[in-house]
DRENDO-187882 format. One line per 8 residues: number of its first residue (from 1); for each residue x, y, z of C-alpha. Coordinates in Angstrom, 3 decimals. Each point is the difference from the previous one (the first is absolute). Layout:
NUM = X,Y,Z | ...
END
This chain:
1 = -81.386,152.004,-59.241 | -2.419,-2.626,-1.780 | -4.073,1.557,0.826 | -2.311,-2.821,0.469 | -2.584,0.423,-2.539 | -3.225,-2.510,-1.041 | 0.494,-2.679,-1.887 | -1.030,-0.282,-4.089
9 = -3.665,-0.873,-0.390 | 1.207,-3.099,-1.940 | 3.371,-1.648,-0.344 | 0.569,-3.297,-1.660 | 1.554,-2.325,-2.471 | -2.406,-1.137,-2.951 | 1.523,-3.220,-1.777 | -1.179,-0.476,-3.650
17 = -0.737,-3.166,-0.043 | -1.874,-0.156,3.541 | -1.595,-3.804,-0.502 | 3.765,-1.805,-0.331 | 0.097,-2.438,2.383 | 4.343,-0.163,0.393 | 2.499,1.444,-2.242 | 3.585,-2.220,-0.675
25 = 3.650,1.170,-1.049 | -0.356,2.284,-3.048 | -3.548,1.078,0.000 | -0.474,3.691,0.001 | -1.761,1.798,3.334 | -1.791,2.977,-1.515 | -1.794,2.222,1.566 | -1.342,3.507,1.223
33 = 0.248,2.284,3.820 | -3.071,2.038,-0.353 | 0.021,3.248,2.375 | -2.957,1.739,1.160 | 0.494,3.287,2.290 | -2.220,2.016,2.303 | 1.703,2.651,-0.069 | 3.235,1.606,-1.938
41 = 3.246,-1.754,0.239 | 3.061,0.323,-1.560 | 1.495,-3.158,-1.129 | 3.859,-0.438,0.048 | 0.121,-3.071,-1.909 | -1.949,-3.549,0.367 | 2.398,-2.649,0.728 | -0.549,-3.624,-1.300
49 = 1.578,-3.765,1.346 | -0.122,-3.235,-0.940 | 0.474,-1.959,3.218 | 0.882,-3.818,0.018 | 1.407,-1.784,3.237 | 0.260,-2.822,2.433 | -0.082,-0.106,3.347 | 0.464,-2.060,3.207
57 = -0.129,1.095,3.082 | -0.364,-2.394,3.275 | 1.168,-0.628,3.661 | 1.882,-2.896,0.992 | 0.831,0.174,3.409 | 1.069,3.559,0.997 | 1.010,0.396,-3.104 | -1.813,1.923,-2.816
65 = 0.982,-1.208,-3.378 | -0.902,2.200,-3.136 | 0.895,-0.131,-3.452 | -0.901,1.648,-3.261 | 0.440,-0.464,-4.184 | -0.825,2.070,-2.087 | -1.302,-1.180,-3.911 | -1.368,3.576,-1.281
73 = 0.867,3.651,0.787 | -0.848,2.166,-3.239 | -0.318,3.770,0.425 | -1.691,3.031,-1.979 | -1.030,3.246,0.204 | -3.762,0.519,-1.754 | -1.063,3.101,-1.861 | -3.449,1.375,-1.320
81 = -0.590,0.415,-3.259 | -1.155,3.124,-0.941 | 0.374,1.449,2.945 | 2.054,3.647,0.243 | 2.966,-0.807,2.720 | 2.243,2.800,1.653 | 3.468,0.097,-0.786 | 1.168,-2.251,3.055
89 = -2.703,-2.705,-1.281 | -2.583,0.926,2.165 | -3.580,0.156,-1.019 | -3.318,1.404,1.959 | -3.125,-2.583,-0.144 | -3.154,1.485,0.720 | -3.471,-1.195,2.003 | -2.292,-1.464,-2.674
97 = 2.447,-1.592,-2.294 | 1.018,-3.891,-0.507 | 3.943,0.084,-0.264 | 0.926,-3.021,-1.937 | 3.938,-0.788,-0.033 | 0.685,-3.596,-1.837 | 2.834,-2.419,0.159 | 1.113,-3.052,-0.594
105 = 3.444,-2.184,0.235 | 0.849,-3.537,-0.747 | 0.435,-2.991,2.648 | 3.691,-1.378,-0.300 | 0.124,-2.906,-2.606 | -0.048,-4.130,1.326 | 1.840,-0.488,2.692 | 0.300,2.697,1.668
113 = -3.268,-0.034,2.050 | -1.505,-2.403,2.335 | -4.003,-0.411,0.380 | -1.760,2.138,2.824 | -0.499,-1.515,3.029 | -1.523,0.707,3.835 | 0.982,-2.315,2.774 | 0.154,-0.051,3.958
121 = 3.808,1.223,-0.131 | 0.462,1.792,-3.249 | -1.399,0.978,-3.225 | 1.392,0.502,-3.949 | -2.558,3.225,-0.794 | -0.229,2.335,-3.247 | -1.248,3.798,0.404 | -0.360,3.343,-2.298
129 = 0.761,2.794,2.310 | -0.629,3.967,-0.710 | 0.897,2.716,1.759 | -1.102,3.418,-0.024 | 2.220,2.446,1.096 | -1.871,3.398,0.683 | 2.331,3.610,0.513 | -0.204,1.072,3.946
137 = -2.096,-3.108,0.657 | 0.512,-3.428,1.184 | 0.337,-3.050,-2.765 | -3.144,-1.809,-0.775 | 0.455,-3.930,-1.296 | -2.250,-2.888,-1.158 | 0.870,-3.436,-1.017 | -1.523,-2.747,-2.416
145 = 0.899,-3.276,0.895 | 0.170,-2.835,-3.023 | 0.471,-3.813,-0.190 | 3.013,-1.805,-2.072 | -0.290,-3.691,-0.406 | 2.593,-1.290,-1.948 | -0.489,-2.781,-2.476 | 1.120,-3.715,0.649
153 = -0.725,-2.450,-3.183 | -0.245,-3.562,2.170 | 0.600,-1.211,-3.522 | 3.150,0.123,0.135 | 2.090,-3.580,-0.057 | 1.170,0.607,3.857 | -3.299,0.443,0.491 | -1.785,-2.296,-1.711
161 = 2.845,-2.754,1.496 | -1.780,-2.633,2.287 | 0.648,0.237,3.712 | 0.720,-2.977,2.380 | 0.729,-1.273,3.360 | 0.018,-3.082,2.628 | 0.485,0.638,3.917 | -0.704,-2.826,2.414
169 = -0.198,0.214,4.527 | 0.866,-2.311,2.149 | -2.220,-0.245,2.934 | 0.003,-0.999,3.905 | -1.825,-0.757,2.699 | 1.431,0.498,3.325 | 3.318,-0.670,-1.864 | -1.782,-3.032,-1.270
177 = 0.625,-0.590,-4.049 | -3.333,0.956,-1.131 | 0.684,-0.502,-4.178 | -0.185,3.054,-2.406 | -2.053,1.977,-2.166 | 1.427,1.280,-3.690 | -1.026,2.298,-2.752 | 0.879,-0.654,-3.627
185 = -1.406,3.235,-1.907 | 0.033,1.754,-3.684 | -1.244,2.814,-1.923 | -0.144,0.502,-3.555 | 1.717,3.453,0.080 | 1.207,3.028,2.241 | -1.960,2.731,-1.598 | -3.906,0.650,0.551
193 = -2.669,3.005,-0.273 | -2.734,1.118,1.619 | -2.890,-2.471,-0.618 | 2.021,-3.051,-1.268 | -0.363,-3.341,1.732 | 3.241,-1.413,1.968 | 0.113,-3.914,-1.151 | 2.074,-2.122,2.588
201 = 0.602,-3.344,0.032 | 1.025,-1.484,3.297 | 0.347,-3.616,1.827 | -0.355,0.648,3.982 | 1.655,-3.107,1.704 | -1.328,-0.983,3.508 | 2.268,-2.416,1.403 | -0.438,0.981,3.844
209 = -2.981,-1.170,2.175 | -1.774,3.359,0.211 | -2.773,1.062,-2.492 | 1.316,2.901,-2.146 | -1.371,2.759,-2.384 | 1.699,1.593,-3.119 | -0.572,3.397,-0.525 | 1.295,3.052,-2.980
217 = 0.036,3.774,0.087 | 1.319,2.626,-1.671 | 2.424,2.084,2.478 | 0.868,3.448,0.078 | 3.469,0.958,1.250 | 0.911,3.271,0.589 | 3.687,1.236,0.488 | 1.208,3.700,1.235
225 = 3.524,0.710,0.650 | 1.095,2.997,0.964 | 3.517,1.089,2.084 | 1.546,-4.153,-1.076 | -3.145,-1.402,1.895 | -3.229,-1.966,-0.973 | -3.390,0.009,0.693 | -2.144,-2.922,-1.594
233 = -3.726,-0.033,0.416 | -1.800,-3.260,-1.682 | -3.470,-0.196,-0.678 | -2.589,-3.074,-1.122 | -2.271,0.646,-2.084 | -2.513,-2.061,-2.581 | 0.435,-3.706,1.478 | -1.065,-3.919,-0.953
241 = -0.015,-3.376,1.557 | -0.304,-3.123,-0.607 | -1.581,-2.832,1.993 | 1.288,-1.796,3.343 | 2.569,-2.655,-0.417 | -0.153,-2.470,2.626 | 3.336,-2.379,0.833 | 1.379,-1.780,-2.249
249 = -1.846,2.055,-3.487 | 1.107,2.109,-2.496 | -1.735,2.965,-1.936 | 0.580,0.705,-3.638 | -0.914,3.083,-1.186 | -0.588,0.624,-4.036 | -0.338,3.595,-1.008 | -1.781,0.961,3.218
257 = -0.354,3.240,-0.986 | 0.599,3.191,2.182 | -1.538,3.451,-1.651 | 2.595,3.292,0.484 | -2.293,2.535,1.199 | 0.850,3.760,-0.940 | 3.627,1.519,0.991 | 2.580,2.220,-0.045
265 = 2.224,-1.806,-2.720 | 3.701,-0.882,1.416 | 2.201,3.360,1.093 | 2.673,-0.785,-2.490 | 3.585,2.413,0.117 | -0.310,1.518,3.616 | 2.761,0.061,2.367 | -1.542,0.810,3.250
273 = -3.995,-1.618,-0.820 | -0.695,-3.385,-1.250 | -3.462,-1.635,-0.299 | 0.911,-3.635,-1.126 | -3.311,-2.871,-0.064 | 0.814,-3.851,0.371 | -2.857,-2.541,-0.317 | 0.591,-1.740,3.574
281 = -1.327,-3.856,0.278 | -0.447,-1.082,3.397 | -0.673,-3.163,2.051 | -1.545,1.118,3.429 | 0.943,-2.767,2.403 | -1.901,-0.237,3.476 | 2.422,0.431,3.004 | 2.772,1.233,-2.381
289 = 0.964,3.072,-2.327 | -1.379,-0.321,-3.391 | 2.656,-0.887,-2.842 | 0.426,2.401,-2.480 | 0.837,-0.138,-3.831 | 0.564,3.508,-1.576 | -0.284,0.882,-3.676 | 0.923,2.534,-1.391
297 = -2.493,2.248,-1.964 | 0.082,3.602,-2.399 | -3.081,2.098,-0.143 | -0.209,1.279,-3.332 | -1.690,2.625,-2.137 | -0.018,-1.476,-3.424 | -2.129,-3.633,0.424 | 1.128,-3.480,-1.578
305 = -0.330,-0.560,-3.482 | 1.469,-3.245,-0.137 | 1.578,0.930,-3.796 | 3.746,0.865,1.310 | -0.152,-3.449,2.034 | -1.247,-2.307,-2.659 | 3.314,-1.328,-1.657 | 1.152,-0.388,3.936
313 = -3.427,-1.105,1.505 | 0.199,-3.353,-2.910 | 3.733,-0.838,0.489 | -0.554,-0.125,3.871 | -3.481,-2.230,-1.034 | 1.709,-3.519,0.325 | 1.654,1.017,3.096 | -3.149,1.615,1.304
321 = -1.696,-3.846,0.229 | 3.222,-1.458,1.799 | -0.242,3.240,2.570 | -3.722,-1.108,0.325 | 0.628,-3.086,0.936 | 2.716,0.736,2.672 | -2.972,1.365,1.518 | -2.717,-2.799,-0.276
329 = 0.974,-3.349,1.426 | 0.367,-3.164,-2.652 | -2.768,-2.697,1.003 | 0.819,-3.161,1.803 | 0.773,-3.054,-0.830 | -2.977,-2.218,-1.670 | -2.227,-2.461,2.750 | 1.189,-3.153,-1.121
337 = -2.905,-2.585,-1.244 | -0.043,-2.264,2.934 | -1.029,2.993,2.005 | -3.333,0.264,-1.755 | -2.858,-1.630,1.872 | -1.390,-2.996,-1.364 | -3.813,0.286,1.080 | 0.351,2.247,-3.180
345 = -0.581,3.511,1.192 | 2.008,1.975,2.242 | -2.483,2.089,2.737 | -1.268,3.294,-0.927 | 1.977,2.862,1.011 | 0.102,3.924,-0.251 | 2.285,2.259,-2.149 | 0.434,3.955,0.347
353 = -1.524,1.687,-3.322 | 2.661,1.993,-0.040 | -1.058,2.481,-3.628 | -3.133,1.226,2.167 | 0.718,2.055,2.783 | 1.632,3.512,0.454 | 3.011,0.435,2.440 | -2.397,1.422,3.341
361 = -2.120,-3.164,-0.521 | -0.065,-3.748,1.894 | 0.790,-1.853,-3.485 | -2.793,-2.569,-1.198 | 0.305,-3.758,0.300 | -1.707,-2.354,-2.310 | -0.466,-3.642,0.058 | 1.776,-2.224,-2.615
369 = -1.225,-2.464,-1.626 | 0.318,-3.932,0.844 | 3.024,-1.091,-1.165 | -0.547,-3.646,-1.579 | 2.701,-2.367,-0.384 | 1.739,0.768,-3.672 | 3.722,0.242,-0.483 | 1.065,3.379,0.155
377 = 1.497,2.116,-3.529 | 3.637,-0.341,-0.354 | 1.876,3.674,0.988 | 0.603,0.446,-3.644 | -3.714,0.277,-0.660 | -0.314,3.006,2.610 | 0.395,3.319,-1.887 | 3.078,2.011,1.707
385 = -0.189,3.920,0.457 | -3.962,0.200,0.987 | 0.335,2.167,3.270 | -2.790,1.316,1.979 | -0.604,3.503,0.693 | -0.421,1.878,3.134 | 1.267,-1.077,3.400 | 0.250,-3.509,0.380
393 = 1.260,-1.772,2.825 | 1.827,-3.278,0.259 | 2.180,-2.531,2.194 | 3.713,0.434,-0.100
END
């Protein structure tokens, strides 16, 4: 028969080093349980765990799907030092007295482990657990929860890899042709960090009669299976855009950056949990559903350095100006010389400033000068390779 008694005056788990943010596979979780009575109590033994699982756990339809992994289960039995115990282990703590029993047990090495995690439908979490088991009493517990983040080096070479793609929609209106709209896109690699700016270069084709507007954000996708079904979740979150493209235009855009706010890095190793981020560039088309480009992207833990990419980064430099140029359009052919006016000066006209205005502003026109009648250079007197940077905007 198990009396109900009061609980200890204090029971909990101590860790040493209290201001670590996140531990990672290897790292040693050391600790204490202190124990504070009010009253005598005969301790059988003071049980310790190392917990470490996933789990899922959703509806989907009538049915409730669940599923569990476990990553850590260590076990031990704590003892006081200097502390007279019976002969079946036992030991009598007194009111008054701070019972200190330490511990401590290493993580499982690289590999092994997957970052902590909370979501809607399941959660990778990381506890110390101690219970107190008492002689003619009932069990007391207490548990000390603790965050693993595993590292991910986006300086790796399949992460430091560029990352492109082209998708293109045809469009109607009441089954009428109505042209297309296309996305050419590219990244300079897979792999960022908290903090570091996204650099994409795009070319947003508008070949329908509606007035478009190109858009990127970084998504969130969330995945849970659990009993061979799937539950995805997606989420939007730190967005750009660029400016309105009306029929007929294109939009170029040169390193238009996009800033990765702070996040969970990527859930890497995880059978039942994955947390996976693309950069998503959009077009969002009036009267239609927006086309989509997706990218994929790698939260990491260990920032860019740019060292273990510098013999690749300069071999893929000559191809990097041919890839740039897919994206801008080559100029037109020259006006031929009986098209200039011959009262000497063609009429004043206005020209977007195009270096002077951010991305959420009308851009600023300014008027050219009068251009008098003198034959123009020859196209081998124009340097090549002198881009402008920013957003610029352009006739197909």
């Amino acid at each position: 028969m198990v009396v109900l008694s009061k609980k200890p005056k204090s029971f909990k788990i101590e860790l040493h080093d209290s201001s670590k943010a996140f531990y990672s596979s290897g790292d040693k979780v050391a600790g204490r349980v202190v124990v504070e009575v009010s009253e005598i109590t005969r301790v059988t033994a003071i049980r310790l765990y190392g917990i470490g699982c996933a789990q899922v756990e959703y509806s989907k339809g009538k049915q409730r799907c669940k599923d569990a992994v476990d990553y850590l289960n260590y076990q031990d039995v704590l003892h006081l030092d200097q502390q007279p115990a019976d002969s079946d282990g036992s030991v009598i703590l007194r009111p008054g007295n701070r019972y200190e029993y330490t511990f401590g047990f290493e993580l499982p090495q690289s590999g092994q482990l997957v970052s902590s995690y909370k979501g809607k439908f399941g959660y990778v979490e990381y506890y110390v657990k101690a219970v107190m088991e008492r002689t003619c009493q009932s069990d007391v517990e207490c548990k000390r929860y603790f965050e693993v983040e595993e590292p991910i080096d986006v300086n790796t070479p399949d992460l430091t890899s560029p990352v492109a793609g082209a998708k293109e929609k045809k469009l109607t209106c009441m089954f009428i042709p109505d042209g297309s709209v296309s996305i050419t896109a590219k990244i300079d690699r897979k792999g960022y960090c908290e903090g570091e700016n996204i650099c994409i270069n795009a070319r947003f084709e508008n070949a329908c009669s509606r007035i478009i507007v190109p858009k990127a954000a970084i998504i969130i996708t969330h995945t849970y299976r659990a009993n061979g079904r799937t539950k995805v979740l997606r989420e939007k979150i730190s967005a750009v855009r660029g400016n309105h493209i009306i029929s007929g235009m294109c939009d170029i855009w040169q390193g238009k950056t996009l800033r990765v706010p702070k996040l969970k890095p990527t859930i890497l190793g995880c059978n039942i949990i994955h947390m996976d981020y693309t950069l998503m560039i959009y077009v969002h088309i009036p009267g239609s559903e927006k086309l989509t480009l997706e990218l994929p992207l790698v939260i990491g833990t260990i920032p860019f350095t740019g060292f273990a990419s510098r013999t690749s980064s300069m071999s893929r430099q000559e191809g990097s100006s041919t890839a740039t140029s897919s994206l801008v359009s080559m100029p037109s052919a020259p006006p031929s010389y009986s098209e200039i006016p011959v009262h000497g000066c063609l009429d004043p006209f206005i020209t977007p400033l195009l270096d002077e205005y951010d991305e959420d502003d009308c851009p600023i026109f300014m008027h050219a000068r009068e251009y008098h009648q003198t034959p123009p250079p020859a196209y081998t007197e124009v340097q090549e390779g002198c881009n402008s940077s920013g957003t610029t905007l352009q006739l197909c």
